[in-house]
C-alpha positions in Angstrom: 6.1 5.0 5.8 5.1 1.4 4.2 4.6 0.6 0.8 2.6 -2.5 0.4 3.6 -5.8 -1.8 2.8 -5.0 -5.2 2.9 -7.8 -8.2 4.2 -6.1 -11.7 3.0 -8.1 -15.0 5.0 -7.7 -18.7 3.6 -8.8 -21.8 6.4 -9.8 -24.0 7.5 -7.4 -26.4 5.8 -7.0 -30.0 7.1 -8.4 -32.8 8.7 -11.2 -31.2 10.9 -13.7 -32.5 9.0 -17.2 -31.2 12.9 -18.3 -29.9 13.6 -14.9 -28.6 10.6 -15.8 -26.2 12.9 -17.1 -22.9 15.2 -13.7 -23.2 11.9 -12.2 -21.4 10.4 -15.1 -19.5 12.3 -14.8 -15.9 10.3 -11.1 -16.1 7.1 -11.5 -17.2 5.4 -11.4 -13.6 7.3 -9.5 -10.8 6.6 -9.5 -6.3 8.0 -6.3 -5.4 8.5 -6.7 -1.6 6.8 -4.5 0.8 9.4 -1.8 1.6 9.4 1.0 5.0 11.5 3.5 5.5 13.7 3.3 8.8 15.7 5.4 11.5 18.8 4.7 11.6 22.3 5.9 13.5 25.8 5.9 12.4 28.2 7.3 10.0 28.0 8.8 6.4 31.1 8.1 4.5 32.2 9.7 1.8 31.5 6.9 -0.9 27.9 6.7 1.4 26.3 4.9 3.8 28.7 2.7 5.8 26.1 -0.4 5.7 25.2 -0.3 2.5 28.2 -3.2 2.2 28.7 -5.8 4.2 31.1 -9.0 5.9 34.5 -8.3 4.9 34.7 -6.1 2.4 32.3 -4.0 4.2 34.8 -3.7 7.1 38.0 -3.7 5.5 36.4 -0.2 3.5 34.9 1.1 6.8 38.5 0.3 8.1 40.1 2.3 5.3 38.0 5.1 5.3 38.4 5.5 9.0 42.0 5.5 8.4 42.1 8.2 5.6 38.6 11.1 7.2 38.3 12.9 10.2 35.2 12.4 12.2 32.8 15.7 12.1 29.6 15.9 13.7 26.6 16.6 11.3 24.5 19.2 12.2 21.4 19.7 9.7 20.4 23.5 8.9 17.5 24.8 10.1 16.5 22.3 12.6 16.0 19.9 10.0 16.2 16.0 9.9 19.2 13.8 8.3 18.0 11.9 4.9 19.5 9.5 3.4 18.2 8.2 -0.1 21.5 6.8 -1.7 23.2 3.3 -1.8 26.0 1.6 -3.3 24.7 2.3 -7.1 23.7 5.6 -7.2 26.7 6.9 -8.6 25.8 5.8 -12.1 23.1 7.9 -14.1 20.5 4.5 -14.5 20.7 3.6 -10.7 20.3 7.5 -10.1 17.3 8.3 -11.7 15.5 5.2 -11.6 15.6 4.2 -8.2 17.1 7.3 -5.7 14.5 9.9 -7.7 11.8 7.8 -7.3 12.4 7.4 -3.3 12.7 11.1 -3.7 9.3 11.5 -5.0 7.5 8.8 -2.5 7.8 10.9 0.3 8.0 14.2 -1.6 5.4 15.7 0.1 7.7 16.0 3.2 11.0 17.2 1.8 10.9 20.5 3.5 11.5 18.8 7.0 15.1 17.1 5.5 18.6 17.7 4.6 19.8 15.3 1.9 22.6 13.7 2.3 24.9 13.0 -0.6 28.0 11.0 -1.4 31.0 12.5 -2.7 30.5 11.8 -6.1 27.4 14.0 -6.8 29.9 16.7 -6.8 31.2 15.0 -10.0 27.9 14.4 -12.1 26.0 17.7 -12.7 22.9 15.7 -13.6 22.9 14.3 -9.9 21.9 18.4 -8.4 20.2 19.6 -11.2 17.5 16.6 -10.9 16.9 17.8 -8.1 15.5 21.4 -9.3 11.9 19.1 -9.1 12.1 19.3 -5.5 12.9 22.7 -3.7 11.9 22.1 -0.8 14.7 19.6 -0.5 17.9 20.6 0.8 21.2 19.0 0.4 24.6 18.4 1.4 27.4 17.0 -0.5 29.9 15.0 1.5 33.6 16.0 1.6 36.1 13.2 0.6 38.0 14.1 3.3 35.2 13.5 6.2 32.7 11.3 7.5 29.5 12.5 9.4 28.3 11.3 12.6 24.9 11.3 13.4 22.6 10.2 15.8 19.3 10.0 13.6 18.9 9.7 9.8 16.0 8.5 8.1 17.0 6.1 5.5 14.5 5.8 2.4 15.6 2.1 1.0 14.9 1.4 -2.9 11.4 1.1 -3.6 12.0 -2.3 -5.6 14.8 -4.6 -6.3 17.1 -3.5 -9.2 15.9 -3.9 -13.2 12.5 -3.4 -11.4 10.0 -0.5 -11.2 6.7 0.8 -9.3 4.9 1.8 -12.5 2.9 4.6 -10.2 6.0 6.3 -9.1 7.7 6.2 -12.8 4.8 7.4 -14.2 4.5 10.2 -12.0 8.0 11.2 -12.3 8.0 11.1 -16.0 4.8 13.4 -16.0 6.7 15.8 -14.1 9.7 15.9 -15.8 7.8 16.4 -19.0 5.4 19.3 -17.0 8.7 20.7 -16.2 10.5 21.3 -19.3 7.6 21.9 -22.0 8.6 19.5 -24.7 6.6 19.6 -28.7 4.9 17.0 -29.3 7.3 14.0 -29.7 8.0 14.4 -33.1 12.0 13.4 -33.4 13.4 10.0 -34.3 16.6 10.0 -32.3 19.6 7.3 -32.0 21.7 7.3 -29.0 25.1 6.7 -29.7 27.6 5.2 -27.3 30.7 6.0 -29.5 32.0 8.2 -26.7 31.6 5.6 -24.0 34.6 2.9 -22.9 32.3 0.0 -23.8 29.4 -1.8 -25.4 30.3 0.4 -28.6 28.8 -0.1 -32.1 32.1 -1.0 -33.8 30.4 0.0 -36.9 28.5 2.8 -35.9 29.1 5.1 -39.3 27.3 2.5 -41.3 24.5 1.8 -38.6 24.3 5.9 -38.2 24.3 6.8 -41.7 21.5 4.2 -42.1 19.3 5.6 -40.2 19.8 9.3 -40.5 18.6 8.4 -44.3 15.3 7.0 -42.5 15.2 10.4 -40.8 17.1 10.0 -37.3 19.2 12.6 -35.6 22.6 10.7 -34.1 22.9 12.5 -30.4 25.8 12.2 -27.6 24.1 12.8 -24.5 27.4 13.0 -22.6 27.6 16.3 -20.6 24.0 17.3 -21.7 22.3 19.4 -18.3 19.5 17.1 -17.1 16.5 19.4 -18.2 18.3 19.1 -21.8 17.9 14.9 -21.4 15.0 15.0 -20.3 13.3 17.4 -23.0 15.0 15.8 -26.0 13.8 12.7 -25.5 10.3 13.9 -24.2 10.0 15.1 -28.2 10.6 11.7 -29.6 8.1 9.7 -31.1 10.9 6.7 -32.1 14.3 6.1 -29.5 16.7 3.9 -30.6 19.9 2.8 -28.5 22.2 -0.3 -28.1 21.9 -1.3 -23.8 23.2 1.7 -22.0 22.6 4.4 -19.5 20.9 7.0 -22.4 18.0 4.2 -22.6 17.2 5.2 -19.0 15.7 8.4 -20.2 12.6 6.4 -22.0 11.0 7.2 -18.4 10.5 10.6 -19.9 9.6 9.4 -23.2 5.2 9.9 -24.5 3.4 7.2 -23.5 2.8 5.3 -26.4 5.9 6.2 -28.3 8.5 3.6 -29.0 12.3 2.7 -28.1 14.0 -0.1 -29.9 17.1 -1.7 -27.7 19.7 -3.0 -29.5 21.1 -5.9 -27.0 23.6 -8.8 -27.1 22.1 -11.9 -29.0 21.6 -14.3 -25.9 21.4 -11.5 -23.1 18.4 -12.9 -20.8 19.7 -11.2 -17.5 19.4 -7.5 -18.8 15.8 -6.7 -19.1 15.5 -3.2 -17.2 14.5 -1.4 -19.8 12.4 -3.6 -21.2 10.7 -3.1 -17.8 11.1 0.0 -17.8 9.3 0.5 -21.0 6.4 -1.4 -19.3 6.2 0.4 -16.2 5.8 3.7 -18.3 4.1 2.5 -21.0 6.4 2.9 -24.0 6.4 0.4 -27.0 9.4 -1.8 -26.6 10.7 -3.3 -29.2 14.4 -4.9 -29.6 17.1 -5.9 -32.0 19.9 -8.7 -31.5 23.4 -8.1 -32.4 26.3 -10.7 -31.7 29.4 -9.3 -30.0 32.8 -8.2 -31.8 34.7 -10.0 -30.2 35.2 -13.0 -28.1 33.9 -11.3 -25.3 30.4 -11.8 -24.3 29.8 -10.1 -21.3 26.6 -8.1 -21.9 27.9 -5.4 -19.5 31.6 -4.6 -21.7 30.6 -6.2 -24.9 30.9 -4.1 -27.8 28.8 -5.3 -31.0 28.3 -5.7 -34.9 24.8 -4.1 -36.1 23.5 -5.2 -39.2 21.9 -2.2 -40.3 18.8 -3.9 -42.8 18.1 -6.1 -39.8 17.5 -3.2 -37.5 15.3 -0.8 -39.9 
């Protein structure tokens, strides 16, 4: 199966700051490569598929891993065929719903001929089985951290656009689902995300920041250890979503069309635009806030920050 070259276009987010203008230039028009699924042979590790990294680190973990598994022949149930729909990123919850899902749902129409097959870690999130309850014709089969598979054929589904990037058609679709799915109201809530619970990129004064905005009628929610379905519905009811760059923004693809999310990202952050994209691709109002970091580090991917709470309402 092909899917063709396809050309994304943005328009920049509304209200814009004129000098905010280049954090959103490098993604105003996107190629998104013509991608095929592929038959391929080998080993499934563990952590995954065993090319997904490559030169030497790529040997020196194939090495390890060889070292420290036993070698067991896969042998798919019912006469099925190996899938495998995974790579490197998939263990965090953005990479996992935004770009293994989505392969999912390309060739969903098929799923009944395959047995998934999952890295080790899907035994640790919840969210990674119980997203897929929308497929069940799919089966699955979590890898043990003490074996690799051998097989001789596996079709490999690769992502369906290079990361930060989206196929509006599939997101859509999936989103539409989702929504089918669960029955949410009619978005009604105005919810913050909070990231107090996370190890980094933290509102360090997150009471003040919360408190202001639950007097303009948001809920504060954790969606740490939330079931899937739960996600999914919560933020289906929102109208307004508001959330500093982090892996609860990822559920916007479940969000109304039409609704809006409000990202509160590091002042000078022009790399991290996915869910600006994202928005885009689903066709949710984006709009953002700056904040500069806490400290002296700037990394948009550890920095915590300072919200001024009259510059965000």
């Amino acid at each position: 199966m092909t899917l063709p070259e396809e050309t994304v276009y943005r328009s920049l987010p509304s209200p814009l700051r004129p000098e905010d203008a280049g954090l959103f230039a490098a993604e105003l028009q996107r190629v998104l490569p013509a991608v095929s699924t592929g038959v391929v042979t080998g080993e499934f590790f563990p952590t995954g598929w065993q090319k997904d990294i490559g030169g030497w680190k790529g040997l020196a973990k194939g090495w390890m891993v060889r070292a420290t598994t036993r070698n067991q022949r896969f042998v798919p149930r019912d006469g099925r065929e190996i899938l495998i729909a995974t790579d490197i990123f998939s263990n965090g919850y953005f990479h996992w719903v935004t770009e293994t899902l989505p392969r999912l749902w390309w060739i969903r129409d098929q799923l009944n001929h395959f047995e998934l097959l999952l890295p080790a870690f899907a035994a640790r999130f919840p969210y990674m089985v119980e997203s897929l309850a929308l497929f069940p014709d799919l089966a699955f089969r979590i890898a043990a951290k003490q074996t690799r598979w051998r097989f001789a054929e596996a079709l490999l589904v690769p992502a369906l656009a290079p990361g930060g990037n989206f196929r509006p058609r599939f997101m859509v679709e999936l989103g539409q689902a989702w929504r089918l799915r669960t029955g949410p109201s009619v978005p009604f809530r105005r919810l913050y995300i909070s990231r107090s619970r996370a190890a980094k990129r933290r509102i360090t004064n997150e009471d003040e920041v919360r408190l202001s905005l639950e007097a303009q009628g948001f809920e504060t929610v954790h969606l740490e250890g939330m079931p899937f379905a739960s996600q999914v519905k919560l933020v289906a009811e929102a109208s307004h979503l508001i959330s500093n760059h982090g892996a609860g923004l990822t559920n916007l693809m479940f969000m109304v069309p039409g609704t809006r999310v409000t990202e509160i990202r590091l002042r000078g952050d022009s790399h991290n635009n996915c869910y600006f994209s994202l928005a885009r691709a689903v066709g949710v109002e984006y709009e953002y806030r700056l904040a500069d970091p806490a400290s002296q580090t700037r990394h948009a991917h550890t920095a915590d920050l300072i919200v001024k709470p009259k510059e965000l309402l």
